[in-house]
DRENDOLUM-160928 format. One record per residue (C-alpha): residue number from 1; residue in three letters; x, y, z. Coordinates in Angstrom, 1 decimal, always signed. Layout:
site dokol NUM&mifi ala&X X&Y Y&Z Z
...
This chain:
site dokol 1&mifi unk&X +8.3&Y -19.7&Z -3.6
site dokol 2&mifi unk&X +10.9&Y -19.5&Z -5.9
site dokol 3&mifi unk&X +14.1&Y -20.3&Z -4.9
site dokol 4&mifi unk&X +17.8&Y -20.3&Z -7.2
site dokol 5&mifi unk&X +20.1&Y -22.9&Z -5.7
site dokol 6&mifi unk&X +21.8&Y -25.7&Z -7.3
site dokol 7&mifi unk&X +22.1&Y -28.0&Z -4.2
site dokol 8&mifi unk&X +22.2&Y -28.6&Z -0.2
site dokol 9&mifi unk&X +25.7&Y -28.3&Z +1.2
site dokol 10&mifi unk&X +25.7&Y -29.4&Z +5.1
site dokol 11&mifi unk&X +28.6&Y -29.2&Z +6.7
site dokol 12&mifi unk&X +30.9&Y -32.7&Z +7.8
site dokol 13&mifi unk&X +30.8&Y -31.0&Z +11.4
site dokol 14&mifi unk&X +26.8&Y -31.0&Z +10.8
site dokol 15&mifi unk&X +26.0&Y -34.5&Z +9.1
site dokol 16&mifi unk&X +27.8&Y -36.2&Z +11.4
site dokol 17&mifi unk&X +26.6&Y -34.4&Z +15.0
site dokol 18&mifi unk&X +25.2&Y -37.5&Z +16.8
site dokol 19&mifi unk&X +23.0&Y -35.2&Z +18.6
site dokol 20&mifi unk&X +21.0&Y -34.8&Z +14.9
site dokol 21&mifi unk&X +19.0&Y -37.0&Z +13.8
site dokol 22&mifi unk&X +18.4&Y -37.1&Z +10.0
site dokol 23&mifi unk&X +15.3&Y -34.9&Z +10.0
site dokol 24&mifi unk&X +16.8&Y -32.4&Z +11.7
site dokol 25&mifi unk&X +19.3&Y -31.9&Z +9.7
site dokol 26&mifi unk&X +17.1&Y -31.5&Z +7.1
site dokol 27&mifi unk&X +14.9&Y -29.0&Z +8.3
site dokol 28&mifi unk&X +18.5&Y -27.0&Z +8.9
site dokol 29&mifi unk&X +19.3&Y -27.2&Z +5.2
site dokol 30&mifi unk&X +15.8&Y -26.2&Z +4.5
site dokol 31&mifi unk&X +15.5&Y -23.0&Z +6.6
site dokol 32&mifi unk&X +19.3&Y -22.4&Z +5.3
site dokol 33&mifi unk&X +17.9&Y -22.7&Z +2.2
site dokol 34&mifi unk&X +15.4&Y -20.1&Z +2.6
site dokol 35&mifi unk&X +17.3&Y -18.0&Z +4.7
site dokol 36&mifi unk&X +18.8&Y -16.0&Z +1.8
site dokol 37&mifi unk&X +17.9&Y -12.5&Z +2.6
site dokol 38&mifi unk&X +18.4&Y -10.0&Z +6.1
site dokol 39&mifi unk&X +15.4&Y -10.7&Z +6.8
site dokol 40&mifi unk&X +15.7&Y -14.4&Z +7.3
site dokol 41&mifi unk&X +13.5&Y -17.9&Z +7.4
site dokol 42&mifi unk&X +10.1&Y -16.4&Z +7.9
site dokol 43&mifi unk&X +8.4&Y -20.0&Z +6.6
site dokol 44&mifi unk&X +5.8&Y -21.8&Z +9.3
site dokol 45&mifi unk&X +6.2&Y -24.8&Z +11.0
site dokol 46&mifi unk&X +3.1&Y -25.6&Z +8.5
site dokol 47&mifi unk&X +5.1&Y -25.0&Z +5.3
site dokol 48&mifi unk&X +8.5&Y -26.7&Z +6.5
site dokol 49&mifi unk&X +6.6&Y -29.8&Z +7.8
site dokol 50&mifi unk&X +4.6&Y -30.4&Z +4.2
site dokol 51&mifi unk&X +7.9&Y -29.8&Z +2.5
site dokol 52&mifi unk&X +9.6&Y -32.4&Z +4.9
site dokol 53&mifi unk&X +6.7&Y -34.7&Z +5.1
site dokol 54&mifi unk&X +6.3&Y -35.0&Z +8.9
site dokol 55&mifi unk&X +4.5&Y -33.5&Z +11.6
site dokol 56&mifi unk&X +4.6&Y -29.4&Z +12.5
site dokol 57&mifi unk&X +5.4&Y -30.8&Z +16.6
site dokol 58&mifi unk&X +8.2&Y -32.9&Z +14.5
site dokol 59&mifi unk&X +9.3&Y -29.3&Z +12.7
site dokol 60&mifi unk&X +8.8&Y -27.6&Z +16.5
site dokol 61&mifi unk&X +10.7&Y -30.1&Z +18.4
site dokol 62&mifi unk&X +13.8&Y -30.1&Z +15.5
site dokol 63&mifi unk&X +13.8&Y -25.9&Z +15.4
site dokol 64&mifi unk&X +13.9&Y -25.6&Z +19.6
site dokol 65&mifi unk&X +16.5&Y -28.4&Z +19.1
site dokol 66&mifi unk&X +18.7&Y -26.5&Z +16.6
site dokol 67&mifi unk&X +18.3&Y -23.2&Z +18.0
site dokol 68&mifi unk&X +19.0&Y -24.7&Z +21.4
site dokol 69&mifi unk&X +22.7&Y -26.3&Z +19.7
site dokol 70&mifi unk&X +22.9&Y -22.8&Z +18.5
site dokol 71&mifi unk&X +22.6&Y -24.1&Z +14.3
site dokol 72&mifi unk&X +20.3&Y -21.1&Z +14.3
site dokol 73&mifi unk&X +18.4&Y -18.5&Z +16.0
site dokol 74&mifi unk&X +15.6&Y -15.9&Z +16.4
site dokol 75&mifi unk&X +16.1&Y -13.0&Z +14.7
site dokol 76&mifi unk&X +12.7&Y -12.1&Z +15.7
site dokol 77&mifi unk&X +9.1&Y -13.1&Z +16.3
site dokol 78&mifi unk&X +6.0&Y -10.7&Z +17.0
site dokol 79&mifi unk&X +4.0&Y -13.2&Z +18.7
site dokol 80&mifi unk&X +2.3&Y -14.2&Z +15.1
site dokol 81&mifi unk&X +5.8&Y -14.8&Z +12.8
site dokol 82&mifi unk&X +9.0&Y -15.9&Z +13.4
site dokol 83&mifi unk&X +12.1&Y -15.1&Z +11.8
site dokol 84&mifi unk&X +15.1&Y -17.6&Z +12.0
site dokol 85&mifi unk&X +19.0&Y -16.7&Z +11.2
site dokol 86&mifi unk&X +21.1&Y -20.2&Z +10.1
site dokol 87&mifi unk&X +24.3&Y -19.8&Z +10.9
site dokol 88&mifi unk&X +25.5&Y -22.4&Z +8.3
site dokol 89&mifi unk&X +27.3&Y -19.8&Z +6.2
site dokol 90&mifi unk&X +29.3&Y -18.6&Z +9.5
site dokol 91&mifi unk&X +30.6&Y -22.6&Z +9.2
site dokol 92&mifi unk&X +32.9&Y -22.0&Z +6.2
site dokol 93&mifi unk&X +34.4&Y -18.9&Z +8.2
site dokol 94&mifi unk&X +34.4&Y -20.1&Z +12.1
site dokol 95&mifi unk&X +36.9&Y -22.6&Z +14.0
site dokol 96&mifi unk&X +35.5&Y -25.5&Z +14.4
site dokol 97&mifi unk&X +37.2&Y -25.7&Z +17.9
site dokol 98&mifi unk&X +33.6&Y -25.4&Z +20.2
site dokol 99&mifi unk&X +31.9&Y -27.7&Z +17.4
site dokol 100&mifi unk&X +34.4&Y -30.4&Z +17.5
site dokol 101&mifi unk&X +34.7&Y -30.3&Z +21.4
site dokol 102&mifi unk&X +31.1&Y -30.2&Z +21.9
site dokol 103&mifi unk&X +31.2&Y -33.6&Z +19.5
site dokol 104&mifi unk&X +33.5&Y -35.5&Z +21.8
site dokol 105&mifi unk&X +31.7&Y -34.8&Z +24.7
site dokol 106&mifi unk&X +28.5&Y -36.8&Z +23.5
């Protein structure tokens, strides 16, 4: 897979969400990364685990985990592939107001 990018940018909001450990936010950048057309992240547990050097329940565990924190989410799945939606990008744009109070809470 080819890929143009010059570098991971996470969010200070992201990095430094107690409730993520650092492989998670890992595998966030990396479907972020590949999460550059409409269509979405459409890479298996398989491919993001071999990329990440761990375990596909380790990639299953961290995706229900960020999807769950609302980092990202199903933009569809046909019972054989899944298609994920970051919402990194929306970080740049969005108040930080539900990220920062869900941070104090923990």
């Amino acid at each position: 897979m080819d890929r143009d990018f010059k570098g991971v940018w996470i969010p200070k909001e992201i990095w430094l969400d107690k409730r993520l450990n650092a492989l998670d936010k890992v595998i966030l950048a990396e479907i972020d990364s590949l999460d550059m057309t409409e269509r979405g992240c459409y890479a298996s547990n398989k491919h993001i685990a071999d990329f990440c050097q761990c375990s596909e329940t380790k990639v299953s565990t961290a995706i229900s985990k960020l999807i769950k924190l609302d980092y990202l989410y199903i933009k569809s799945f046909d019972g054989r592939q899944r298609e994920l939606k970051s919402r990194l990008s929306n970080f740049e744009r969005q108040d930080f107001k539900k990220c920062k109070a869900d941070l104090q809470k923990n």
